[in-house]
N, C-alpha and C positions, 0 to 999 in steps of 0.2 A: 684065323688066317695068319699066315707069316708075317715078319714087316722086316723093315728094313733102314729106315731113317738112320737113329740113334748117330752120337759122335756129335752133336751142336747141327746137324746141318738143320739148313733153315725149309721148309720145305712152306711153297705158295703156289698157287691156282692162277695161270694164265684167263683173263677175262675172255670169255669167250662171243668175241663182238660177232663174229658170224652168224651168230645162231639164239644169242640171249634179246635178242629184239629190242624195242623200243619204250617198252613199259616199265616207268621208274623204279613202281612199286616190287614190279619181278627181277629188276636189279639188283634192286637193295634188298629182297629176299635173298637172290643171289651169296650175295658177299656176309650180309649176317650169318649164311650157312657156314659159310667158308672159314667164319673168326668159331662160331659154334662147333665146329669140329676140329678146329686147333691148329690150323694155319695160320705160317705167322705174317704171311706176306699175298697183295694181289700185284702182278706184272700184267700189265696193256702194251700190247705193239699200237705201231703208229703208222698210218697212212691217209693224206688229206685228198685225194684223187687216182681216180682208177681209169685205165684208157680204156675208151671203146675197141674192141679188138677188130670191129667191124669196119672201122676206120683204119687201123691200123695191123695190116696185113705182114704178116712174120713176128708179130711180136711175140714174145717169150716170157713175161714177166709172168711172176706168180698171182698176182690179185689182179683185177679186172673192176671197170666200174659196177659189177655186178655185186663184188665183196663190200659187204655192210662194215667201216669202222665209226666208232667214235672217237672225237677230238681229246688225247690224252689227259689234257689240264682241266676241262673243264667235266670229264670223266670222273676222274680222281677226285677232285672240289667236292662235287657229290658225293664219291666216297667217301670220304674224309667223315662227315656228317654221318653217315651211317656205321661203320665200325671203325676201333681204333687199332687196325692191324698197318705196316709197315705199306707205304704206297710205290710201287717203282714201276717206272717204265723201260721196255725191254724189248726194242728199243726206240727214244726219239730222236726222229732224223734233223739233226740239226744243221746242218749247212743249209737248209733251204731254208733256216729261217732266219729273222732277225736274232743276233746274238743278245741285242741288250734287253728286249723282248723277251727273251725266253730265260734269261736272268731274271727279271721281272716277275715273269706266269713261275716260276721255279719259288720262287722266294717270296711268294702271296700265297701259293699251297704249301708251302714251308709252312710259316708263319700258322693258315687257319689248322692246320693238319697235326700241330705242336710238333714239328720237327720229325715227321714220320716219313717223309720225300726222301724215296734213293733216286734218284735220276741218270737212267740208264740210256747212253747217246750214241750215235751211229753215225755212218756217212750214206747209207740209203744206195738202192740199186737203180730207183724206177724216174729217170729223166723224162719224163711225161708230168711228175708231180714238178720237179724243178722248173721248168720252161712254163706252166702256169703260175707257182710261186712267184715270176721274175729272180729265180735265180741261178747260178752259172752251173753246168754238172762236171764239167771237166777237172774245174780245180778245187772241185769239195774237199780232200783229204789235206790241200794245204791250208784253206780255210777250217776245216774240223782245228788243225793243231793251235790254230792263231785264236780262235774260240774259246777254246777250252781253257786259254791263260786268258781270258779277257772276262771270262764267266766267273772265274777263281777271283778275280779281284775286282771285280763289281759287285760280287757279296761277301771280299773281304774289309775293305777301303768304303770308306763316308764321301771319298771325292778319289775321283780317275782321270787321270791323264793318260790316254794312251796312243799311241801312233806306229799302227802295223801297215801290213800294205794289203789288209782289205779292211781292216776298221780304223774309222778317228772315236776317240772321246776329247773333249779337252775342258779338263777340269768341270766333270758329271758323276752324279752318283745315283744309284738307289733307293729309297726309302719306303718300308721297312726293308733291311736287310736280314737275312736268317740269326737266328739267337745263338745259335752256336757260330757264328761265323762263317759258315760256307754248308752246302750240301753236296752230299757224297753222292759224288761223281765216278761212275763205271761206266766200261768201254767197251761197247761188241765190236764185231768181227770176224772174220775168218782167222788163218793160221799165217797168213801172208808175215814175214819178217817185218817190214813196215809196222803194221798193225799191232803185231806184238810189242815190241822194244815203243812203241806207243803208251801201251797199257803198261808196262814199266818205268817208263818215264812220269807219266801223268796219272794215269787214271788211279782211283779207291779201289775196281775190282775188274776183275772182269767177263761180260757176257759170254759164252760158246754159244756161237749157234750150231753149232750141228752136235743132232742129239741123241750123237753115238761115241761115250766117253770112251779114251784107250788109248794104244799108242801115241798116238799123235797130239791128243792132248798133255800129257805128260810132257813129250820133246817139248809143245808148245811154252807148258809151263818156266821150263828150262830159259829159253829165250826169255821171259818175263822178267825173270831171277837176277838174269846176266844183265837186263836193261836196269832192272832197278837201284842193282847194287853199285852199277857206276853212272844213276842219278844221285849215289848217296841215301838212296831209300830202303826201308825194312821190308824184303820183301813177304813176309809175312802179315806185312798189314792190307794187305791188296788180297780181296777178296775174290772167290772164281763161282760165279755161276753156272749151274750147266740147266740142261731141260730134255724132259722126256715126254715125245709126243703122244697123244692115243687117240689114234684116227677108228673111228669106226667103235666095235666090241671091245671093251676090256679085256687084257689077256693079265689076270694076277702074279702070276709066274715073270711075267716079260719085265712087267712093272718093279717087283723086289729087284729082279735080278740087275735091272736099270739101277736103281737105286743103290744095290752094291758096288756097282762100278764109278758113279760118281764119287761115293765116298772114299773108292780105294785110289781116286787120282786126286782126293783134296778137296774136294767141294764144298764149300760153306753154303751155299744155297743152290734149291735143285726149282726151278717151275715146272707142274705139271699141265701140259698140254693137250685140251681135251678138242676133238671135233668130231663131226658127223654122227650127234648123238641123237640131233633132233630140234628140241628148241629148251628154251631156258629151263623148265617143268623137269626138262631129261636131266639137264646141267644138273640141277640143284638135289635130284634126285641122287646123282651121282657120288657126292660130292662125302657122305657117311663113309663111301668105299675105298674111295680113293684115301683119304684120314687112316679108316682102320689098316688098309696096306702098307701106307706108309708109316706107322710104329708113332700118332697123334694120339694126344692125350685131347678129348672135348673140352672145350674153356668154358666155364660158367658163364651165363648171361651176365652183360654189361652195360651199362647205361649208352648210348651214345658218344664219341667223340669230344663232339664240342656240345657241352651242357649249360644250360640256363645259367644265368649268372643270378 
Protein backbone atom coordinates (compact mmCIF):
# COMPACT_ATOMS: atom_id res chain seq x y z
CA UNK A 1 0.00 0.00 0.00
CA UNK A 2 0.95 3.58 -0.38
CA UNK A 3 1.62 5.88 2.56
CA UNK A 4 2.13 8.90 3.22
CA UNK A 5 3.16 10.19 6.71
CA UNK A 6 7.07 10.74 6.38
CA UNK A 7 8.66 14.57 7.19
CA UNK A 8 8.57 14.17 11.54
CA UNK A 9 4.72 14.38 11.45
CA UNK A 10 3.38 12.78 14.48
CA UNK A 11 0.59 10.80 13.50
CA UNK A 12 -2.15 9.25 16.63
CA UNK A 13 -5.62 7.61 16.92
CA UNK A 14 -8.57 9.69 18.22
CA UNK A 15 -10.01 7.36 21.12
CA UNK A 16 -13.02 6.27 19.85
CA UNK A 17 -15.54 6.79 22.91
CA UNK A 18 -18.54 6.23 20.86
CA UNK A 19 -18.15 2.91 20.05
CA UNK A 20 -14.97 1.23 22.12
CA UNK A 21 -17.44 0.59 25.30
CA UNK A 22 -16.96 0.24 28.58
CA UNK A 23 -14.59 -2.71 29.09
CA UNK A 24 -11.23 -1.88 30.55
CA UNK A 25 -9.57 -4.77 29.28
CA UNK A 26 -10.90 -3.86 25.42
CA UNK A 27 -9.53 -0.41 26.17
CA UNK A 28 -6.44 -1.15 27.07
CA UNK A 29 -6.18 -3.68 24.15
CA UNK A 30 -7.22 -0.76 22.36
CA UNK A 31 -4.40 1.56 22.80
CA UNK A 32 -1.54 -1.42 23.31
CA UNK A 33 -2.59 -1.93 19.48
CA UNK A 34 -2.18 1.48 18.75
CA UNK A 35 1.56 1.97 20.57
CA UNK A 36 2.12 -1.75 18.70
CA UNK A 37 1.60 -0.42 15.40
CA UNK A 38 3.71 2.83 15.79
CA UNK A 39 1.56 5.59 16.75
CA UNK A 40 2.93 8.03 18.63
CA UNK A 41 0.13 9.76 20.21
CA UNK A 42 -3.77 8.92 21.67
CA UNK A 43 -6.09 12.41 21.33
CA UNK A 44 -9.66 12.18 23.52
CA UNK A 45 -12.31 14.90 22.85
CA UNK A 46 -14.25 16.10 25.74
CA UNK A 47 -17.85 16.22 26.75
CA UNK A 48 -19.27 15.93 30.40
CA UNK A 49 -23.30 16.21 29.30
CA UNK A 50 -25.43 15.61 26.56
CA UNK A 51 -29.06 17.32 26.23
CA UNK A 52 -31.99 15.39 25.86
CA UNK A 53 -33.17 16.67 22.45
CA UNK A 54 -36.49 15.62 23.55
CA UNK A 55 -36.64 18.28 26.01
CA UNK A 56 -34.98 20.54 24.12
CA UNK A 57 -36.81 21.33 20.80
CA UNK A 58 -34.49 23.23 17.90
CA UNK A 59 -31.44 22.11 19.35
CA UNK A 60 -28.67 21.70 16.86
CA UNK A 61 -25.61 20.45 18.69
CA UNK A 62 -23.67 17.71 17.51
CA UNK A 63 -23.62 15.08 20.49
CA UNK A 64 -26.75 14.30 22.37
CA UNK A 65 -27.20 12.61 25.85
CA UNK A 66 -27.23 9.59 23.72
CA UNK A 67 -23.15 10.05 22.71
CA UNK A 68 -21.11 7.79 25.15
CA UNK A 69 -17.81 10.07 26.46
CA UNK A 70 -15.40 9.31 28.87
CA UNK A 71 -14.06 11.83 31.63
CA UNK A 72 -10.51 13.04 29.84
CA UNK A 73 -8.24 12.77 33.11
CA UNK A 74 -9.28 10.01 34.53
CA UNK A 75 -9.31 8.26 30.81
CA UNK A 76 -5.93 9.07 30.30
CA UNK A 77 -4.78 8.04 34.26
CA UNK A 78 -5.72 4.63 32.78
CA UNK A 79 -3.82 5.13 29.85
CA UNK A 80 -0.91 6.15 31.12
CA UNK A 81 -0.58 2.71 32.88
CA UNK A 82 -1.05 0.82 30.00
CA UNK A 83 1.18 2.39 27.02
CA UNK A 84 3.86 4.88 27.04
CA UNK A 85 2.76 6.85 24.00
CA UNK A 86 2.29 10.70 24.12
CA UNK A 87 -1.40 11.63 25.95
CA UNK A 88 -3.39 14.80 24.61
CA UNK A 89 -6.52 15.88 24.70
CA UNK A 90 -8.15 17.33 21.56
CA UNK A 91 -9.99 19.17 22.98
CA UNK A 92 -10.74 20.02 26.80
CA UNK A 93 -13.24 22.38 27.30
CA UNK A 94 -11.93 24.61 29.85
CA UNK A 95 -13.99 27.60 30.81
CA UNK A 96 -16.53 25.31 32.26
CA UNK A 97 -14.23 24.38 34.57
CA UNK A 98 -12.36 25.09 37.49
CA UNK A 99 -9.05 26.68 36.43
CA UNK A 100 -6.97 25.62 39.50
CA UNK A 101 -8.49 22.19 39.28
CA UNK A 102 -7.61 21.32 36.03
CA UNK A 103 -4.12 22.74 36.84
CA UNK A 104 -4.16 20.22 39.40
CA UNK A 105 -5.83 16.96 37.14
CA UNK A 106 -3.09 18.33 34.39
CA UNK A 107 -0.16 18.20 36.58
CA UNK A 108 -0.92 14.70 38.56
CA UNK A 109 -1.25 12.99 34.81
CA UNK A 110 1.77 14.98 34.16
CA UNK A 111 3.53 13.81 36.83
CA UNK A 112 2.09 9.60 36.80
CA UNK A 113 2.34 9.74 32.86
CA UNK A 114 6.39 11.07 33.25
CA UNK A 115 5.60 14.09 31.27
CA UNK A 116 3.70 12.61 28.40
CA UNK A 117 0.38 15.25 28.84
CA UNK A 118 -0.07 17.57 25.79
CA UNK A 119 -3.03 19.34 26.79
CA UNK A 120 -5.20 20.50 24.24
CA UNK A 121 -7.97 23.35 25.43
CA UNK A 122 -10.93 24.77 23.80
CA UNK A 123 -13.88 27.25 24.64
CA UNK A 124 -16.65 24.53 23.78
CA UNK A 125 -19.96 25.02 21.84
CA UNK A 126 -22.66 23.12 23.97
CA UNK A 127 -24.24 25.74 26.91
CA UNK A 128 -26.32 22.85 28.06
CA UNK A 129 -22.80 21.36 29.53
CA UNK A 130 -22.17 25.09 31.07
CA UNK A 131 -25.43 25.96 32.82
CA UNK A 132 -25.23 22.31 34.64
CA UNK A 133 -21.39 22.95 35.36
CA UNK A 134 -22.57 26.37 37.21
CA UNK A 135 -20.67 28.01 34.64
CA UNK A 136 -21.07 31.43 32.66
CA UNK A 137 -21.27 30.72 28.50
CA UNK A 138 -21.31 34.12 27.36
CA UNK A 139 -17.85 35.16 28.48
CA UNK A 140 -15.99 31.76 27.97
CA UNK A 141 -13.41 33.28 25.50
CA UNK A 142 -12.45 36.08 28.02
CA UNK A 143 -12.26 33.77 30.74
CA UNK A 144 -10.35 31.00 28.24
CA UNK A 145 -7.58 33.96 27.96
CA UNK A 146 -7.38 34.78 31.69
CA UNK A 147 -6.96 30.85 32.17
CA UNK A 148 -4.43 30.08 30.16
CA UNK A 149 -1.99 32.80 32.01
CA UNK A 150 -3.26 31.58 35.29
CA UNK A 151 -2.62 27.71 34.36
CA UNK A 152 1.01 28.94 33.04
CA UNK A 153 1.98 29.95 36.44
CA UNK A 154 0.44 27.63 38.66
CA UNK A 155 2.72 25.11 37.19
CA UNK A 156 5.40 27.52 36.77
CA UNK A 157 5.61 29.33 40.46
CA UNK A 158 5.82 27.32 44.18
CA UNK A 159 3.37 30.32 45.25
CA UNK A 160 0.77 32.63 43.23
CA UNK A 161 -0.58 35.62 43.72
CA UNK A 162 -2.88 36.48 41.19
CA UNK A 163 -5.82 38.93 40.82
CA UNK A 164 -7.94 38.93 37.41
CA UNK A 165 -11.50 39.70 37.03
CA UNK A 166 -12.62 36.02 37.03
CA UNK A 167 -9.96 34.51 39.22
CA UNK A 168 -8.35 35.40 42.88
CA UNK A 169 -5.34 33.23 44.06
CA UNK A 170 -3.58 34.93 46.90
CA UNK A 171 -0.49 33.60 47.67
CA UNK A 172 -1.37 29.56 46.52
CA UNK A 173 0.28 26.98 44.85
CA UNK A 174 0.38 23.44 43.59
CA UNK A 175 2.06 20.61 44.61
CA UNK A 176 3.55 18.37 42.75
CA UNK A 177 4.04 20.78 39.98
CA UNK A 178 5.12 19.26 36.35
CA UNK A 179 9.02 18.34 36.16
CA UNK A 180 9.70 20.29 33.41
CA UNK A 181 7.98 23.32 34.61
CA UNK A 182 4.69 23.58 32.70
CA UNK A 183 2.76 21.41 30.16
CA UNK A 184 2.37 21.96 26.62
CA UNK A 185 -0.36 23.74 26.19
CA UNK A 186 -2.34 23.87 22.47
CA UNK A 187 -5.32 25.67 21.24
CA UNK A 188 -8.33 24.65 18.96
CA UNK A 189 -10.62 26.46 17.26
CA UNK A 190 -11.84 27.72 14.31
CA UNK A 191 -10.16 30.33 11.86
CA UNK A 192 -11.92 33.28 13.52
CA UNK A 193 -9.07 36.26 13.81
CA UNK A 194 -9.60 36.24 17.49
CA UNK A 195 -8.80 32.66 17.98
CA UNK A 196 -5.82 32.81 15.75
CA UNK A 197 -3.59 35.79 17.02
CA UNK A 198 -4.69 33.71 20.40
CA UNK A 199 -2.80 30.68 19.28
CA UNK A 200 0.11 33.21 18.47
CA UNK A 201 0.04 34.85 21.49
CA UNK A 202 -0.10 31.96 23.87
CA UNK A 203 -0.72 28.77 22.91
CA UNK A 204 2.51 25.65 22.15
CA UNK A 205 0.38 24.56 19.09
CA UNK A 206 -2.42 24.50 17.43
CA UNK A 207 -5.61 22.15 17.14
CA UNK A 208 -7.73 22.51 13.43
CA UNK A 209 -10.79 21.42 13.54
CA UNK A 210 -11.88 21.12 10.32
CA UNK A 211 -10.57 18.20 8.56
CA UNK A 212 -10.08 19.67 5.34
CA UNK A 213 -6.43 20.94 5.15
CA UNK A 214 -5.89 24.00 2.34
CA UNK A 215 -6.36 27.23 1.58
CA UNK A 216 -7.57 28.52 4.45
CA UNK A 217 -5.57 26.83 6.72
CA UNK A 218 -2.44 28.31 5.21
CA UNK A 219 -4.00 32.07 5.39
CA UNK A 220 -4.86 30.74 8.86
CA UNK A 221 -1.36 30.03 9.58
CA UNK A 222 -0.29 33.43 8.39
CA UNK A 223 -2.26 35.18 11.11
CA UNK A 224 -0.54 32.75 13.67
CA UNK A 225 2.90 33.95 12.33
CA UNK A 226 2.02 37.65 12.55
CA UNK A 227 0.56 37.08 16.15
CA UNK A 228 3.38 35.48 17.42
CA UNK A 229 6.23 37.41 16.03
CA UNK A 230 4.92 40.70 17.65
CA UNK A 231 4.35 38.52 21.04
CA UNK A 232 8.21 38.18 20.43
CA UNK A 233 7.73 34.51 19.94
CA UNK A 234 9.41 31.86 17.42
CA UNK A 235 6.81 31.02 15.43
CA UNK A 236 8.17 27.87 14.69
CA UNK A 237 7.87 26.56 17.95
CA UNK A 238 4.12 26.41 17.80
CA UNK A 239 3.12 23.38 16.77
CA UNK A 240 -0.24 22.69 14.16
CA UNK A 241 -2.39 19.83 14.41
CA UNK A 242 -4.71 18.71 11.84
CA UNK A 243 -7.09 15.51 11.75
CA UNK A 244 -8.71 13.34 9.19
CA UNK A 245 -12.05 11.97 9.84
CA UNK A 246 -13.31 8.17 8.63
CA UNK A 247 -16.89 7.86 9.17
CA UNK A 248 -18.02 4.67 8.01
CA UNK A 249 -15.49 2.39 5.18
CA UNK A 250 -12.14 3.07 4.66
CA UNK A 251 -11.33 4.76 1.57
CA UNK A 252 -7.18 4.28 1.18
CA UNK A 253 -6.85 6.55 -1.48
CA UNK A 254 -8.88 9.54 0.64
CA UNK A 255 -6.60 8.79 3.52
CA UNK A 256 -2.81 9.19 1.78
CA UNK A 257 -4.12 11.77 -0.11
CA UNK A 258 -5.39 13.59 3.35
CA UNK A 259 -2.30 12.92 4.65
CA UNK A 260 -0.35 14.76 1.82
CA UNK A 261 -2.17 17.79 2.23
CA UNK A 262 -1.42 18.16 5.89
CA UNK A 263 2.01 17.80 5.48
CA UNK A 264 2.09 20.16 2.50
CA UNK A 265 0.53 23.09 4.80
CA UNK A 266 2.91 22.10 7.84
CA UNK A 267 1.61 19.78 10.18
CA UNK A 268 3.56 18.37 12.83
CA UNK A 269 0.85 16.07 14.10
CA UNK A 270 -2.16 14.59 12.09
CA UNK A 271 -5.31 12.45 14.59
CA UNK A 272 -6.91 9.89 12.80
CA UNK A 273 -10.49 9.86 13.28
CA UNK A 274 -12.37 6.68 13.04
CA UNK A 275 -16.35 6.02 13.51
CA UNK A 276 -19.18 3.92 12.56
CA UNK A 277 -17.01 0.95 12.37
CA UNK A 278 -18.99 -0.96 14.88
CA UNK A 279 -17.66 -1.58 18.36
CA UNK A 280 -14.14 -1.67 19.91
CA UNK A 281 -13.17 -5.54 18.20
CA UNK A 282 -13.76 -3.40 14.71
CA UNK A 283 -11.60 -0.35 16.19
CA UNK A 284 -8.73 -2.55 17.04
CA UNK A 285 -9.11 -4.47 14.11
CA UNK A 286 -8.54 -1.56 12.33
CA UNK A 287 -6.03 0.00 13.59
CA UNK A 288 -2.72 -2.50 11.39
CA UNK A 289 -4.36 -0.39 8.33
CA UNK A 290 -4.62 2.66 9.33
CA UNK A 291 -0.34 2.35 10.57
CA UNK A 292 0.43 0.58 7.36
CA UNK A 293 -1.42 3.67 5.26
CA UNK A 294 0.00 5.90 7.08
CA UNK A 295 3.98 5.09 6.20
CA UNK A 296 4.25 3.42 10.71
CA UNK A 297 6.95 1.62 11.42
CA UNK A 298 5.40 -1.35 14.45
CA UNK A 299 7.23 -0.73 17.79
CA UNK A 300 8.37 -3.66 19.67
CA UNK A 301 6.54 -4.71 22.75
CA UNK A 302 7.23 -2.79 25.82
CA UNK A 303 6.79 -3.12 29.33
CA UNK A 304 4.30 -0.78 30.76
CA UNK A 305 4.39 2.84 31.56
CA UNK A 306 4.70 3.15 35.09
CA UNK A 307 6.74 -0.27 36.18
CA UNK A 308 7.29 -1.89 39.62
CA UNK A 309 9.64 -0.13 41.42
Amino acid sequence: MPSAAGDGIQIGLVVPQQEIGNDPALIAHWARAAQASGFAYLDIFDHVLGADVSERPGWTGVYTRHHAFHEPFVLLAFLAGQVDLELATGVLVLPQRQTALVAKQATTLDVISRGRLRLGVGIGWNHVEYEALGSTFDDRAARYDEQIELLRRLWAEPVVTFDGAYHRVDGAGIEPRPARGSISLWLGGGTAPAVLRRVGRLGDGWIVHDPHPGQAVTNAWKVITTAAEAADRDPASIGLQGRIDIHGPLDPDRLVRSLDRWRDVGATHVSLHATHQGDARAHIDLIPTLAELAGLQPSPPSPPAVGAL
